[in-house]
Structures are given as structure tokens and as C-alpha cells.
N, C-alpha and C positions, 0 to 999 in steps of 0.2 A: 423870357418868362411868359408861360401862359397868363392871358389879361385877367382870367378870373382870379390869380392867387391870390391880390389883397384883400379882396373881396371874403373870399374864403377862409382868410386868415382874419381878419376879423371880426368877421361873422361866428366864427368859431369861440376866439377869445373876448368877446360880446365887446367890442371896443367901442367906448362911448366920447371919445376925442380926434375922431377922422373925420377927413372928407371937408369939413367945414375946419379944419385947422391938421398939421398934421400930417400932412397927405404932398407927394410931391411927384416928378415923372420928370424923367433921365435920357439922351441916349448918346451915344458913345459917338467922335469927329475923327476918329482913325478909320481912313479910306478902307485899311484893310483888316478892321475888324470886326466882330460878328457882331455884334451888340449897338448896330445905328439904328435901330426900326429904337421909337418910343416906348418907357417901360415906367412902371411904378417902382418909387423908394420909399419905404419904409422906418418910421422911425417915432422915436417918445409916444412908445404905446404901454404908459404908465394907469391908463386911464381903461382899463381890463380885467375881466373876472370880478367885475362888483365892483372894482373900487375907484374913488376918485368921483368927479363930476361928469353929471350925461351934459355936457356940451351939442353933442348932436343931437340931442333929443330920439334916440333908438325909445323902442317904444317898450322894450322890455329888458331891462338890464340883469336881471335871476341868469341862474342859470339854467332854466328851461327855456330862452329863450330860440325861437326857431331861425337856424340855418336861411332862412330867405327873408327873413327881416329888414336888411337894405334894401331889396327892392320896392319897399312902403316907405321911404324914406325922403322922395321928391328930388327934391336936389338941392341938399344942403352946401353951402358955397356960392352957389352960380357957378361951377364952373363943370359940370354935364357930367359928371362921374357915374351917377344914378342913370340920367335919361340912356347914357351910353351901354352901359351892362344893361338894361332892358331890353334895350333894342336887339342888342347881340342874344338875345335870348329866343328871338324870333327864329333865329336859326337851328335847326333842331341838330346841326352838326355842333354847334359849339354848345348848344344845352346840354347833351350828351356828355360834351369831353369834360364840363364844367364839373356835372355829377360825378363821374371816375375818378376828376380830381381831388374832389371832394372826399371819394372815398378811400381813394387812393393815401391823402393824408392822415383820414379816421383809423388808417389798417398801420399806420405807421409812425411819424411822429407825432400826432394830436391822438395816440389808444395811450389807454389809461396806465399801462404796464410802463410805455417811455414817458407820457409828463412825469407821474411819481418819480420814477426815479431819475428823472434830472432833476424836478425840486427837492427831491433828497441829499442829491450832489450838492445841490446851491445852499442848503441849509447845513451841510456838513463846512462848506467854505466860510458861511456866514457866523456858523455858532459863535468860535473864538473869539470875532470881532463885538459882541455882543454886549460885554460887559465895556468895553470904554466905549462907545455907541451908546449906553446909556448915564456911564457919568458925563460924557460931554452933551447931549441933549436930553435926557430926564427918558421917563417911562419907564417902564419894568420888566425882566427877564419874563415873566407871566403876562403882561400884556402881547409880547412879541409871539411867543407861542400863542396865546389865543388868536392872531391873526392868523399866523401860518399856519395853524387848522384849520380856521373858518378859509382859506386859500386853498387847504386840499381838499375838505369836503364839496368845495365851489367846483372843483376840476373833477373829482370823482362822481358828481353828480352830471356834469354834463357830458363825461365821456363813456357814460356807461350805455342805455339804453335813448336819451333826448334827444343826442343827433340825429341817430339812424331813426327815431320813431318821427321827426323834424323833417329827413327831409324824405320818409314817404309823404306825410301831409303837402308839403311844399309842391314838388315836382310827380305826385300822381304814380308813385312808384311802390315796388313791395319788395321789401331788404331780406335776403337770402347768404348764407354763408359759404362760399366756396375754399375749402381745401384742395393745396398742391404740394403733391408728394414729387420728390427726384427720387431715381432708380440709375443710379451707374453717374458715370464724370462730365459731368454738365450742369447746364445755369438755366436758368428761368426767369422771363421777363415779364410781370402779369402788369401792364398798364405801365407806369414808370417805378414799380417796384423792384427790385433786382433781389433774388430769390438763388441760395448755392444749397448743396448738398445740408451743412451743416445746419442751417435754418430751416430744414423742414423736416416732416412737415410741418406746413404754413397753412394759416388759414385768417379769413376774411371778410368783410360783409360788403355786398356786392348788390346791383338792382336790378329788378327785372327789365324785361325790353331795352335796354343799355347795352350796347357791345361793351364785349370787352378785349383788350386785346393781348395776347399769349405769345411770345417767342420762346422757343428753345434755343439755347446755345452751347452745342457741345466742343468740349475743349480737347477732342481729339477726331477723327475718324469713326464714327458711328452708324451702328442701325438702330436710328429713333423713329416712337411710335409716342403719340397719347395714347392713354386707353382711362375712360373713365369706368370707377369702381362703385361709385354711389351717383344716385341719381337717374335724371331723364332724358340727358343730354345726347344731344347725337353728333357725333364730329364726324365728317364725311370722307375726310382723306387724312385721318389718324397721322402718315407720315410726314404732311407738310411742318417744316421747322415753324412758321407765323400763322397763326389763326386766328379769326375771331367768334368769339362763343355769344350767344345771350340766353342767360338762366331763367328759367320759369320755377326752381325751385333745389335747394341745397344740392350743391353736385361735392362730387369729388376728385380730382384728375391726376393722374400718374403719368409722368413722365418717363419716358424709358428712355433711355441710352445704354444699348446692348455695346458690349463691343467688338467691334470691325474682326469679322474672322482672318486670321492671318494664315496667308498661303504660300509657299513657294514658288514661282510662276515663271514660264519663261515667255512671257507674253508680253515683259517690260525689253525693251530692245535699247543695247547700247553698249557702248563699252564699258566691262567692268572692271580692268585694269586701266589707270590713269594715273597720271603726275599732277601734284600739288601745284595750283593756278593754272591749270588745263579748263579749258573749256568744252564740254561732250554735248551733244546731243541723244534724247532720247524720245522711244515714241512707243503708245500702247496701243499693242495689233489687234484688242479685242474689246469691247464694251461699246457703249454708246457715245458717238460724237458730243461734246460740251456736255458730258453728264462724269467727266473724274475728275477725283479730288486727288494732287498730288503732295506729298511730306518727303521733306529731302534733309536728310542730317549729315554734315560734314561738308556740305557746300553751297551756295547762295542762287536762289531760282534767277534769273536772267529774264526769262521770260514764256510763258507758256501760250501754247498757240486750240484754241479749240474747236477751230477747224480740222485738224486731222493727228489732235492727241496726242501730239506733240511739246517739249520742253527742251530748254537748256541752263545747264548749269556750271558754276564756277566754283572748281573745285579747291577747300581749305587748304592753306597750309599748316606742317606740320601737325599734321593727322595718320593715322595709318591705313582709317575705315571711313566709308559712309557706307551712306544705303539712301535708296526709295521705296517709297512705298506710295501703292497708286490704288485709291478707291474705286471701284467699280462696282455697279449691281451687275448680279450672275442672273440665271433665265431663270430663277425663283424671287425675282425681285427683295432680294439679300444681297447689301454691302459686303464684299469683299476686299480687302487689303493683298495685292500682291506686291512681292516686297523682290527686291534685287541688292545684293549686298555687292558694295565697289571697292576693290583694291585701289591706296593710295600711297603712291611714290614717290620719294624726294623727287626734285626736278633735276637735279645734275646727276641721278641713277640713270643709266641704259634704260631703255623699255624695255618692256618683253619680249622675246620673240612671238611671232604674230602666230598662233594654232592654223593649221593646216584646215583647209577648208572641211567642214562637216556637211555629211547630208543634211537634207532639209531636215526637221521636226516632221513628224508623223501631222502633229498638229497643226501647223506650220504653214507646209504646202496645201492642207485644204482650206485656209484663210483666200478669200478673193485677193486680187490683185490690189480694188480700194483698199482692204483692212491693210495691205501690206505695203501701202503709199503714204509719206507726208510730207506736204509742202509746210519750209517755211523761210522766214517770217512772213505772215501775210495779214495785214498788207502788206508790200514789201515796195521799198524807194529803187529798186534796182536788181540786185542783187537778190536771187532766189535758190534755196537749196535743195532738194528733191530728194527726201530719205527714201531707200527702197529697202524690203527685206524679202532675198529671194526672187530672183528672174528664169525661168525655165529656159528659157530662149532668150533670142537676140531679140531686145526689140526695137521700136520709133517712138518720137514723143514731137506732138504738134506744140506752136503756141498758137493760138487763132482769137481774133475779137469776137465780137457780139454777130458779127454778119457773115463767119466763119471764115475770112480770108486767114490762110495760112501767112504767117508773120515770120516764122523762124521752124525751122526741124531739123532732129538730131538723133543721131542713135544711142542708143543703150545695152550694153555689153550682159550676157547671160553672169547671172552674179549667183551664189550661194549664202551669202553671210548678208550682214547688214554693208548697202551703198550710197554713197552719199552723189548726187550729180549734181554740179552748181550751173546755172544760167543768169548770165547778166542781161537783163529786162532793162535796162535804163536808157535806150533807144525808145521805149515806147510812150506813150503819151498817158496821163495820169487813165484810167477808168480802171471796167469792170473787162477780163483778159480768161480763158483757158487753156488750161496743159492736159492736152490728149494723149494718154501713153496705150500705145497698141501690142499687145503681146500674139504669138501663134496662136493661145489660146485663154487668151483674158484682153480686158482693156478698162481703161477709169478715164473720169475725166474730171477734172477739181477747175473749181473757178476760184480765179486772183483776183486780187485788185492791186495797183498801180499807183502810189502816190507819187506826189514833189516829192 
């Protein structure tokens, strides 16, 4: 729990029975659970929105009264609750986070649209019980109602314009409205609000010079962009999924979530005939080292390596099909989806017969030597596997340390299709290791590492 939320809560519901009674703090004695740092607990906050006794002496009990009000409050109790949030206010990181939270609450469970209609709920629970409620204690069906109007007019007055006018006077700020629109299958995170398709667009009152902060979250394979439609704002790398913005006046921002152009491709390398609980490896010969995003249906990732764009998977049983599909940005910085559909076979069927080796790809053979290499697992405890796709020639493959003494060397047979070459490394001692592979006319060199 953020420290400011009792505070905030209520400060909100103008609570005139805390702090000096009321008020208590928790934390959890399970070694291994999240909740041991010290927290506020909340409770018998009967003493709210006007009613009951100011016990704490708040200095304005209406509902105008202003959002920073506890902090004129000294310190009621003795026991530092007040001196504490002051002090933490010195810090302009938690003043900040305190305001978003604040606002973050105003845009959502404390806006006028959900009290009403919870107290509406509660007054539809309560009506029935109303009439024995008044033969067994006295008062009148008309006295109860005049309360629970003077109840909503108390909440509709302080949720409309008092807060946001509250805490510009308070904290030296100027309250601006920000709308967020979704475009396509994805979520949105503005601060700890969580924002889908269906709920927008959304809109908000938000402060100046206050970050704020924006995640997109798309729930597939996407090319996402912000792009604001109203407003002054200027977002500098539109593509990044987390941002932080601060408003100088009403903006409006779109989320975009295009989606993932789907391609054919035979740039996903691997077997596409297999049996059910086979294990395959596979690797993509083109795009940017640790910049793809991999989706596999019909069988279970294992483990992906992004060192050199490589994966392995375990394949479902009783299935007939998978597929993958592997993001990559192309040389117009656009998400692409190239996708590989896999033949899936019982495991007591025959295999295939294995196709006769094909020339290389057009495309293929002008891929370097690196594009057409992956080591893995790496790190790796021993045991290392050397994907190749395509060898022209016969070649060598060094292993050498940091100071180049050769360790081990071995050849490499002229291949056409995808090759697999295993080395056991577990002679070596844990560090930082290379595999030199020399071709007639290419060469790479990938650094390992060596664990226990």
C-alpha cells in the first residue's frame, strides 16, 4: 500500500474520527510473503461526509473542505502520523506520486458517477429493511430519506469541481483533462488505472508538471504507436510500449495497436514435420539479435535463447497442427509476423521420409555465415549445440578463451539443409569461451559463457 492512501482517503471522505482514535498499522510475519514492510489499517470510519463528531478537530468538516487539510493538523495522538507525511512531502518524488494518486482515485472510485451508484446500490439493499428498522428503533421513513439526500448532495458537492479546485490551491498545480482512446486489441495503463478497449474512450483530470505514467499493453503481436490528436504534447519515441508524459494543458492520446502484418516466410528454420512429445529446435536467420517476439500454438516454449534467435519447443500431444509465428521489424521499421505451420504426428507413426536435399534458397545463400549460425543453450553447463543453415564448403570450428589459446577444434561437413553439431564443453572451467567457425569463404565468431 502506497503511505499516502489513508491520508487520501480520508482527506477525501473529510474524516473527523482518525488519527487520534481509529487509525492502526499492520505487517505481515510470513518469511515469504510480500506484505512485511509496515502498512495502515483502516476501519470504523462512521465519522465521514459531515456526520458524527469532529473528534480530531479537522478544521473544516463541509464538504468544501480542502484535500491537504491533515497537514494543519499537528499531530493528533502523539503518535507522528502528521509529522511523518509532512516530512515525506519534502520529497518531490513521493509529492508527485501522492498527487496521481490522488487523482488517480478522483478519475475512479471517489468520481461522482461510482459513489452515486454504489450509494444507490446500498440504498436499494437498505430500503426493505427500513420499515422494521423503524418499528424496532422509532424515526420515520421521511426522516431516513432526508438524511440520505443531505448524504448525496454532501458527495455530489464534493466530487464535482472542490477537489480538483482543492488540490490546485493545495500543491500549486493547474487541473487539465486528459482523454485515452484504444485503436485495435490492447490495454492501457495510465498511472495505476487499467483502461481496455471497452472503456474508452476514457477521460481524466490530471496536473500540470506531474508525470504521468502510460504503459500500453498489447495482447497480441503488434505495431503500436501513441499519436496524440488534441493538444500540445509531444511524445518523442511515439513507439515505446511505457512512457512518461506531463501536460501543460488538455491533450488527447490514441493508442494504436495495428496489427502484426502476417507473412509466409521461410526464414523460420526447423523441422516442420514432427511427432507429438518431440522436442525441435528452431532459429530466425533474419532480423535483429534480442529484438523478436516468438508465439507457438500446439506446443510448449522450453526455452529461447537471444543470443542468436533461437528457440526450443515441446511438441503437444494429440494435435495434428501447430505453428509459429516470430515478430520481427523489416528495414521500414514495421512489425512483421512470419509464421511456419508444423506437421504433427502420433509418436508410434513412422516418420517421414526425409526430402532430398534442396538447393539453397536464392535468399538464403546470401544470408552471412553469422545470420546462418546459433549456438545454444548459452549459457551453457557443458553441453552446446551449433545450429547451422547451409555450409558451402567443408569447414573448422575453434573453441578458444579470452587469450585465444585454442582449446579444442573440429570440422564441419559442407551441409545444405538445416545441421545440428553438438560439443561437450564441460572440460572447461566456468567463464567467458569463443566458437570460431572458419568457412572458404565466410567466418563468425559467437562468444559463450560456461557455467557450474
Amino acid at each position: 500500500m502506497f503511505l499516502g492512501i489513508p491520508f487520501i482517503l480520508n482527506s477525501y471522505v473529510v474524516a473527523m474520527d482518525w488519527l487520534n482514535w481509529n487509525t492502526a498499522w499492520w505487517r505481515g510475519k510470513n518469511p515469504e510473503g510480500d506484505k512485511k514492510k509496515w502498512r495502515y489499517a483502516l476501519w470504523d470510519m462512521d465519522a465521514t461526509f459531515g456526520h458524527y463528531v469532529n473528534y480530531t478537530g479537522i478544521p473544516d468538516t463541509g464538504p468544501e473542505a480542502d484535500p491537504c487539510d491533515p497537514a494543519e493538523l499537528g499531530d493528533p495522538g502523539g503518535q507522528g502520523h502528521v509529522p511523518i507525511m509532512n516530512s515525506l512531502f519534502e520529497n518531490s518524488e513521493f509529492e508527485a506520486d501522492y498527487i496521481n494518486r490522488y487523482a488517480d482515485l478522483s478519475n475512479s472510485i471517489f468520481s461522482c458517477e461510482f459513489m452515486i451508484a454504489h450509494l444507490d446500490s446500498l440504498i436499494d439493499i437498505i430500503t426493505p429493511e427500513m420499515p422494521r428498522q423503524i418499528e424496532r428503533w422509532g424515526g420515520s421513513y421521511a426522516e431516513w430519506e432526508s438524511n440520505v439526500q443531505e448524504l448525496r448532495d454532501y458527495i455530489l458537492t464534493r466530487c464535482s469541481d472542490v477537489i480538483v479546485s482543492g488540490m490546485e490551491d493545495c500543491y500549486d498545480v493547474e487541473a487539465f483533462g486528459v482523454t485515452i482512446i484504444i485503436e485495435g486489441d490492447g490495454d492501457v495503463q495510465i498511472n495505476s488505472i487499467d483502461l481496455d478497449p471497452e472503456n474508452t474512450p476514457w477521460s481524466g483530470t490530471y496536473y500540470s508538471e506531474i508525470p504521468i505514467d502510460l504503459e500500453a499493453v498489447p495482447s497480441e503481436m503488434v505495431n503500436f504507436y501513441w499519436e496524440v490528436i488534441e493538444g500540445d504534447l509531444i511524445i518523442t519515441d511515439p513507439a515505446q510500449l511505457e512512457i512518461d508524459i506531463t501536460i501543460s494543458g488538455p491533450v488527447t492520446i490514441v493508442a494504436h495497436f495495428d496489427a502484426c502484418a502476417m507473412v509466409e516466410s521461410n526464414l523460420v528454420l526447423g523441422p516442420v514435420d514432427v511427432q507429438e512429445g518431440e522436442i525441435s529446435q528452431y532459429t530466425f536467420s533474419a532480423g535483429v539479435v534480442n529484438e523478436l517476439e516468438w508465439s507457438v500454438t500446439g506446443g510448449e516454449i522450453l526455452w529461447t535463447s537471444g543470443f542468436d534467435n533461437s528457440i526450443a519447443i515441446l511438441w503437444n500431444y494429440e494435435i495434428s497442427e501447430g505453428s509459429i509465428i516470430v515478430g520481427a521489424v523489416n528495414s521500414e521499421g514495421l512489425l512483421e509476423c512470419h509464421t511456419l505451420i508444423i506437421n504433427i504426428s502420433d509418436a508410434d507413426a513412422p516418420p517421414p521420409p526425409p526430402p532430398p536435399p534442396p538447393p539453397p534458397p536464392i535468399s538464403l545463400s546470401e544470408f552471412s555465415l553469422e545470420k546462418r549460425t546459433s549456438i545454444f543453450p548459452n549459457p551453457t553447463s557443458g553441453l552446446l549445440n551449433i545450429l547451422i543453415t547451409y555450409l558451402e564448403r567443408e569447414s573448422v570450428l575453434f573453441v578458444y578463451d579470452q587469450l585465444g589459446r585454442v582449446l579444442l577444434s573440429d570440422k564441419l561437413p559442407k551441409v545444405h539443409e538445416l545441421y545440428t553439431h553438438r560439443l561437450d564443453l564441460s572440460f572447461l572451467s566456468p567463464g567467458t569461451y569463443f566458437i570460431h567457425i572458419a568457412s572458404p569463404l565466410d567466418r563468425v565468431v559467437k562468444k559463450i559463457q560456461v557455467k557450474m
